[in-house]
C-alpha positions, 0 to 999 in steps of 0.5 A: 644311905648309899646303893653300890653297883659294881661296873668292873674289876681288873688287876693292872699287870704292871705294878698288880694294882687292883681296880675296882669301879662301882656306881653309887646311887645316893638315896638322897638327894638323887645323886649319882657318883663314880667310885674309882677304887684303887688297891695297893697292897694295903693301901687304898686310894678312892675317888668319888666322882661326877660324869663330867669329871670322868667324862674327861678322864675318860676321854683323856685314857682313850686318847693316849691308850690310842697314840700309844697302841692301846688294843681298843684305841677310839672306842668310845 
């Protein structure tokens, strides 16, 4: 079993993606998850994923959210 804790959810203005970021905690096993829930009308993309990989991902929005005039360009 698996405990879901919402981070954030947002609405993408261009295109009206719904966006949703939750931890899971997997109960066993100790394992610590980001999910990345992307909602497209009916259609809905999940990503399970491990603090490196979003580590990198991360890091790769914010480098282009900050060559492009992104609001929060190099907040970590």
């Amino acid at each position: 079993m698996a405990a879901l804790t919402p981070l954030d959810e947002f609405t993408v203005p261009l295109g009206g993606q719904q966006v949703a970021l939750q931890q899971i905690d997997h109960v066993e096993g100790g394992m610590r998850l980001l999910r990345v829930r992307i909602r497209e009308g009916k259609r809905f993309t999940v990503f399970d994923i491990d603090a490196g990989t979003a580590r990198r991902w991360g890091k790769v929005l914010l480098d282009w959210s900050g060559a492009h005039g992104g609001a929060d360009a190099g907040t970590p």
